[in-house]
Every structure is written in structure tokens, then in C-alpha cells.
C-alpha positions as CSV (number, residue, x, y, z in Angstrom):
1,X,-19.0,1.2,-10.3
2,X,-19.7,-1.3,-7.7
3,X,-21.1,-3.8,-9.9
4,X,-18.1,-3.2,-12.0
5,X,-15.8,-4.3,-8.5
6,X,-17.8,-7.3,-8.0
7,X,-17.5,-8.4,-11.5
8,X,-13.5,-8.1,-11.4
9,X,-13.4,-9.9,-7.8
10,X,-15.0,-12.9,-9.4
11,X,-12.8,-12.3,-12.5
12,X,-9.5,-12.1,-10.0
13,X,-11.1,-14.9,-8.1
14,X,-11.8,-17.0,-11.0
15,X,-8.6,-16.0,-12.2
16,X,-6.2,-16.5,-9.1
17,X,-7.9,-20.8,-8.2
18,X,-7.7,-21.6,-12.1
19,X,-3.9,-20.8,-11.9
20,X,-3.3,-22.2,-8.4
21,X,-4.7,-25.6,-9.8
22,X,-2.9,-26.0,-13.1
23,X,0.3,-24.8,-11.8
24,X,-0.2,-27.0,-8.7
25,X,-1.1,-29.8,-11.5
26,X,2.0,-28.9,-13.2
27,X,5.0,-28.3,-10.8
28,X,3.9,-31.7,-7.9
29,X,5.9,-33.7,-10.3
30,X,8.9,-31.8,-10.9
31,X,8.9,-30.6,-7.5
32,X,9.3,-34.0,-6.2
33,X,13.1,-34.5,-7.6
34,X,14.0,-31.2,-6.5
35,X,15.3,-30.1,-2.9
36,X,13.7,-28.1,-0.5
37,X,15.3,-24.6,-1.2
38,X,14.1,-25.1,-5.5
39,X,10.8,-26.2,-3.9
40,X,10.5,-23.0,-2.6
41,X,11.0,-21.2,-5.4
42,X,9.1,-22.9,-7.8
43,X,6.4,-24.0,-6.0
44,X,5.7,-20.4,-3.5
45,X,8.0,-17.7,-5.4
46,X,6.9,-18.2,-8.9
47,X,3.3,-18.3,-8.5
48,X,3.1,-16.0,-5.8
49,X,4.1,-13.4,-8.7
50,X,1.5,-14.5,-10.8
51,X,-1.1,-13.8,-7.6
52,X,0.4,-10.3,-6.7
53,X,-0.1,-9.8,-10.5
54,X,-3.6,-10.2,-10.2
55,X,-4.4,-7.9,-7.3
56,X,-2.8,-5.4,-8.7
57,X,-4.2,-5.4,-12.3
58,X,-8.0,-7.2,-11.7
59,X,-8.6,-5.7,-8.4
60,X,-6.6,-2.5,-8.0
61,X,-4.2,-3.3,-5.4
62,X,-0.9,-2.1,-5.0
63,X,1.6,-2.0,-3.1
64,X,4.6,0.5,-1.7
65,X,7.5,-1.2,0.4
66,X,9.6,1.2,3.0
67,X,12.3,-0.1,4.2
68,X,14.2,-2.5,2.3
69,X,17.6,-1.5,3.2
70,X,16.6,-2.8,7.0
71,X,16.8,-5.9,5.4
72,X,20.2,-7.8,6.8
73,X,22.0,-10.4,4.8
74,X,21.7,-12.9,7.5
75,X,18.6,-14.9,7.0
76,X,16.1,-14.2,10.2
77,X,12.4,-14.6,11.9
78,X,10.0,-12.3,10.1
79,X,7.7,-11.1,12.4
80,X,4.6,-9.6,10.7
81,X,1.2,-8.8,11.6
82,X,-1.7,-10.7,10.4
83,X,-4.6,-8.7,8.5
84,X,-5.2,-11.0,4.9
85,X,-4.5,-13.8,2.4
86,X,-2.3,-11.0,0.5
87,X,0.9,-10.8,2.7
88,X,0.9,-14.4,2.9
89,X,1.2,-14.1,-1.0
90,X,4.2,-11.0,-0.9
91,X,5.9,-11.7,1.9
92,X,7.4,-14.8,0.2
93,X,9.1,-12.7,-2.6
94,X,10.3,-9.9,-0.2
95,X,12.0,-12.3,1.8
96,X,13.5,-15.2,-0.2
97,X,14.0,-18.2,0.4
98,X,11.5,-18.5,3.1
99,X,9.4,-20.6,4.6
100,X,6.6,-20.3,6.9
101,X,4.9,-21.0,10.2
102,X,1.1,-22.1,9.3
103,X,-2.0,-24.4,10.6
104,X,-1.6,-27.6,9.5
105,X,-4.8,-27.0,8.0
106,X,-4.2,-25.4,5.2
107,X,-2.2,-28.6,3.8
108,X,-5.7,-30.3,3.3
109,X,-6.4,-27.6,0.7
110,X,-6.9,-28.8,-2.5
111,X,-4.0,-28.6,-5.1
112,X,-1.9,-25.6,-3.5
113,X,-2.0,-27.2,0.1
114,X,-1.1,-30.1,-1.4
115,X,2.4,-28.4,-3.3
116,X,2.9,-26.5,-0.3
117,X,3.4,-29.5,1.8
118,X,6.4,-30.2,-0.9
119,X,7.8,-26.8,0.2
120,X,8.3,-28.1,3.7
121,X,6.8,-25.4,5.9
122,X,6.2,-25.8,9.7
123,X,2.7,-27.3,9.7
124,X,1.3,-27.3,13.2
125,X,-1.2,-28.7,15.7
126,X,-2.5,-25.2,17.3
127,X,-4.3,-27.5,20.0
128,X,-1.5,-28.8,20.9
129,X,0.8,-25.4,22.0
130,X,3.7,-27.1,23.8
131,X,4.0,-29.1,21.2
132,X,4.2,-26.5,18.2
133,X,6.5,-24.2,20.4
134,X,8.9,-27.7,20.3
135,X,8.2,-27.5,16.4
136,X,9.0,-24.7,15.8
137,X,12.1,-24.7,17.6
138,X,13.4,-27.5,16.3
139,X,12.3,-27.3,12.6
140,X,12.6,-23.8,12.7
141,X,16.4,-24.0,13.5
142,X,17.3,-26.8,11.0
143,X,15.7,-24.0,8.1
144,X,17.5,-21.2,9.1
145,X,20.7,-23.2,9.1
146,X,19.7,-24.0,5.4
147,X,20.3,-20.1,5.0
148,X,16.1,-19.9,4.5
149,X,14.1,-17.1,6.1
150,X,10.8,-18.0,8.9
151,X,7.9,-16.7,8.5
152,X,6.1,-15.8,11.6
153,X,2.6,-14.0,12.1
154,X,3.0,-13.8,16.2
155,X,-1.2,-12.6,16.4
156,X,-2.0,-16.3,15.7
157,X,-4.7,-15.5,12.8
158,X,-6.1,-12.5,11.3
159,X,-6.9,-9.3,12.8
160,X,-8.9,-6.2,11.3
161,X,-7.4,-3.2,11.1
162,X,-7.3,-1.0,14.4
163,X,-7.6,-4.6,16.8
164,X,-4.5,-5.5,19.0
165,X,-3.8,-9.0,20.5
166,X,-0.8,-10.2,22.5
167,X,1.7,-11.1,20.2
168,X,2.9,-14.9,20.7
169,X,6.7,-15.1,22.0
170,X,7.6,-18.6,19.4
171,X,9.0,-16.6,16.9
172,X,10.8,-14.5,19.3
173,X,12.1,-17.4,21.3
174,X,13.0,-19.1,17.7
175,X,15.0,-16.3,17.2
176,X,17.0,-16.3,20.7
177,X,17.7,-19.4,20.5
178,X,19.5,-19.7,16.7
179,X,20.7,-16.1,17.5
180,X,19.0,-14.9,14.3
181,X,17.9,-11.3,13.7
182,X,13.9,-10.7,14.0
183,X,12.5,-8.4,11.7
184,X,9.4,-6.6,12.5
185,X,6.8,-5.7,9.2
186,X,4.0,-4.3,9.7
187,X,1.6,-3.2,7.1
188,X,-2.4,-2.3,6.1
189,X,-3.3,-5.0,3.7
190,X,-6.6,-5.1,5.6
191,X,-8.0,-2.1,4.7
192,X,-8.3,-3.1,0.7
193,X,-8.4,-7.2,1.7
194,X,-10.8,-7.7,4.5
195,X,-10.0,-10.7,6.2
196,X,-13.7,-11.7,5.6
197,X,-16.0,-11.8,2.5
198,X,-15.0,-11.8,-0.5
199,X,-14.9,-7.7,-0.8
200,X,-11.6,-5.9,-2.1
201,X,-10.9,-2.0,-2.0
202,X,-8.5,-0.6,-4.4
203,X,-5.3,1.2,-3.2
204,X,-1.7,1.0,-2.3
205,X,-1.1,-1.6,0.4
206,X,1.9,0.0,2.9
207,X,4.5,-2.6,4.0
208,X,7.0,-1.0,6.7
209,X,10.0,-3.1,7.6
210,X,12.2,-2.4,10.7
211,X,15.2,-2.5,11.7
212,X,16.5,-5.8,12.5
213,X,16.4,-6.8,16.7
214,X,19.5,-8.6,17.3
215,X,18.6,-11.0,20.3
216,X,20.5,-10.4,23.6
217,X,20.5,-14.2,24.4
218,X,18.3,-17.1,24.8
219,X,16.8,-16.9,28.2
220,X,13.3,-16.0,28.8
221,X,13.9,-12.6,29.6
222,X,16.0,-11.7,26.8
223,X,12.8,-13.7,24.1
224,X,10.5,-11.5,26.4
225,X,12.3,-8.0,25.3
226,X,13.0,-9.2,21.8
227,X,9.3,-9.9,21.2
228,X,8.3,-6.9,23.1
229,X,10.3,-4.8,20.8
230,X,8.7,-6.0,18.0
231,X,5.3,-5.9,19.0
232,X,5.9,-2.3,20.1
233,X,7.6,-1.0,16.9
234,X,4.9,-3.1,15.1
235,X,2.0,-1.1,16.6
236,X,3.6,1.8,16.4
237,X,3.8,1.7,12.5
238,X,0.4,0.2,12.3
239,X,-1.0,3.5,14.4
240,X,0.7,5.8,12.1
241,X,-0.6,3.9,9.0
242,X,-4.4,4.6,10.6
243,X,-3.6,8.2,11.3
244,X,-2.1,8.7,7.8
């Protein structure tokens, strides 16, 4: 059995940079007469499918979504936590249009860091944290006023399952200040994609979204409560995903 796993994590693996490449390969050109919304789509929505195909049927991973209905009309700040590659993949079709909050990094990857950067999301400078928060803010604002959703993972980077850090307040104070709805997920994609190795586990990945938090304002106080709330409902969910 377990040499069966490792050969389909090479085969998903295999599987998941071949397409990434030619479909990188393929869509740069088109991409590049197209705005930023169609960028989006092509570019992260389609092939996202393709790579939520493949964990599924290569590796065994599913997934179960509870609830949807929390999920208002009015584009927001998602505020999920941080465990694999694999939300970064779902969370795009869930949420749609969307864009997302990421190290600027990841644009230097070869082929899909290099279509990404078409899709416009908010590449930053981590070193440089007065700076991003400015970033974020400002780019952050002119997106959701293009009617697309923000991405947000407020841990910073990846944490295994049952670890806590201090949530970051940016997409909180992102939120306050366009008076958008936050919208706490939380999920276990951890458990079945470890955030290191190449290892996978199959199962059915939870993904828990809350009920929206309407900000109160944009003063510090109110981006403290909003980002508390989330954090809190957050870790509560993630608890009762351990205890399950």
C-alpha cells in the first residue's frame, strides 16, 4: 500500500507541474489582451479545477464545504488559515473572482508565477511590513471596488495542524477601511497535505465558512475586534475539527 501512495504522489506530482507548464505556455498570450477580472478566470479558476481534480482522483483527497450559504453577495476579505498548497488551489473557485495576498516570491516561479503575475495579485515585500500593510490597503481597496474578492491568510505562512500564531490585523484593517465583510474559513487541509515533504494522506479535507463580520468602523479598535472575531471563531472551528 505505501509504495502504491508514493507511486501516485509522483504520478499527481508529475501530473499537476506538466499541466501547470503547458497551460502557463498556453494562456500568457491570450491572457495579455484580456483584463484583469478574465485573467482571473482563465489563468487561476480554470486550472485550479484541473489541480483539485487531481488530488482528488491521484491522491485521494477530497473535500466537504459547510457553510456556503454564509457566503454574502458583497465581495469581502477572506480570512483563512494557513495549513497547505491545497487551499491556495480551492479557495479560488469557492470565492470567485478573487485575488490574493502572497510573497512576492512566488512570482519568480517558473511558468505559473509567471501567469500569476498577469492575474494582478498583491505581491509583497514581507521585510518590508509598513510598506505591505500600505499595499495592501491601497491595492487591496482598488480590487474590491472591481467587485473581486481578497484573499488573506492572516498566520503569515503555513502552520501544522494543532499550532496557533497571532493572526496579522492587514486583512482586518483592509476590511474596516473599504467597509467590506470579512469572512472567516477555517479548515484541516493539513492533516492529508503536510505543509512539508512531499507526503499526502487520503481523506475528506473540512472547509468551514463563517458568518460574515460586518466591520464596526475603521479605527484601530474597531480592525482590533473585527480580526479578533475572526481569529476566535477560526480556532474554534479548527479545535472542533481536531476533536472530531
Amino acid at each position: 500500500m505505501a509504495l502504491l501512495m508514493s507511486l501516485r504522489i509522483a504520478l499527481f506530482y508529475l501530473l499537476l507541474s506538466t499541466s501547470a507548464a503547458i497551460w502557463c505556455v498556453l494562456i500568457i498570450p491570450v491572457a495579455l489582451f484580456l483584463n484583469v477580472r478574465w485573467r482571473v478566470k482563465v489563468i487561476i479558476e480554470w486550472w485550479t479545477r484541473v489541480a483539485v481534480w487531481l488530488t482528488k482522483h491521484i491522491v485521494g483527497i477530497n473535500y466537504e464545504v459547510i457553510g456556503r450559504e454564509n457566503i454574502p453577495n458583497q465581495p469581502g476579505v477572506i480570512l483563512a488559515n494557513h495549513q497547505s498548497t491545497w487551499e491556495t488551489f480551492f479557495l479560488p473557485r469557492l470565492f470567485r473572482p478573487q485575488t490574493q495576498l502572497i510573497k512576492r516570491e512566488l512570482l519568480l516561479v517558473p511558468f505559473f508565477g509567471w501567469a500569476f503575475a498577469l492575474a494582478k495579485p498583491i505581491a509583497i515585500d514581507r521585510s518590508k511590513a509598513r510598506d505591505s500593510l500600505q499595499q495592501l490597503t491601497r491595492t487591496g481597496g482598488e480590487r474590491l471596488k472591481d467587485g473581486m474578492w481578497i484573499l488573506v491568510f492572516p498566520e503569515g505562512t503555513r502552520i501544522a495542524p494543532g499550532e496557533t500564531v497571532k493572526f496579522s490585523r492587514g486583512g482586518a484593517a483592509l476590511a474596516c477601511a473599504n467597509n467590506a465583510p470579512i469572512i472567516p474559513v477555517a479548515h484541516n487541509a493539513g492533516e492529508y497535505w503536510p505543509r512539508h515533504g512531499w507526503g499526502k494522506k487520503p481523506g475528506t479535507i473540512k472547509v468551514m465558512i463563517g458568518p460574515a463580520i460586518y466591520p464596526a468602523g475603521a479605527d484601530p479598535r474597531s480592525i482590533v475586534a473585527a480580526n479578533k472575531q475572526a481569529e476566535s471563531w477560526i480556532n474554534a472551528q479548527l479545535q472542533s475539527l481536531r476533536d472530531a
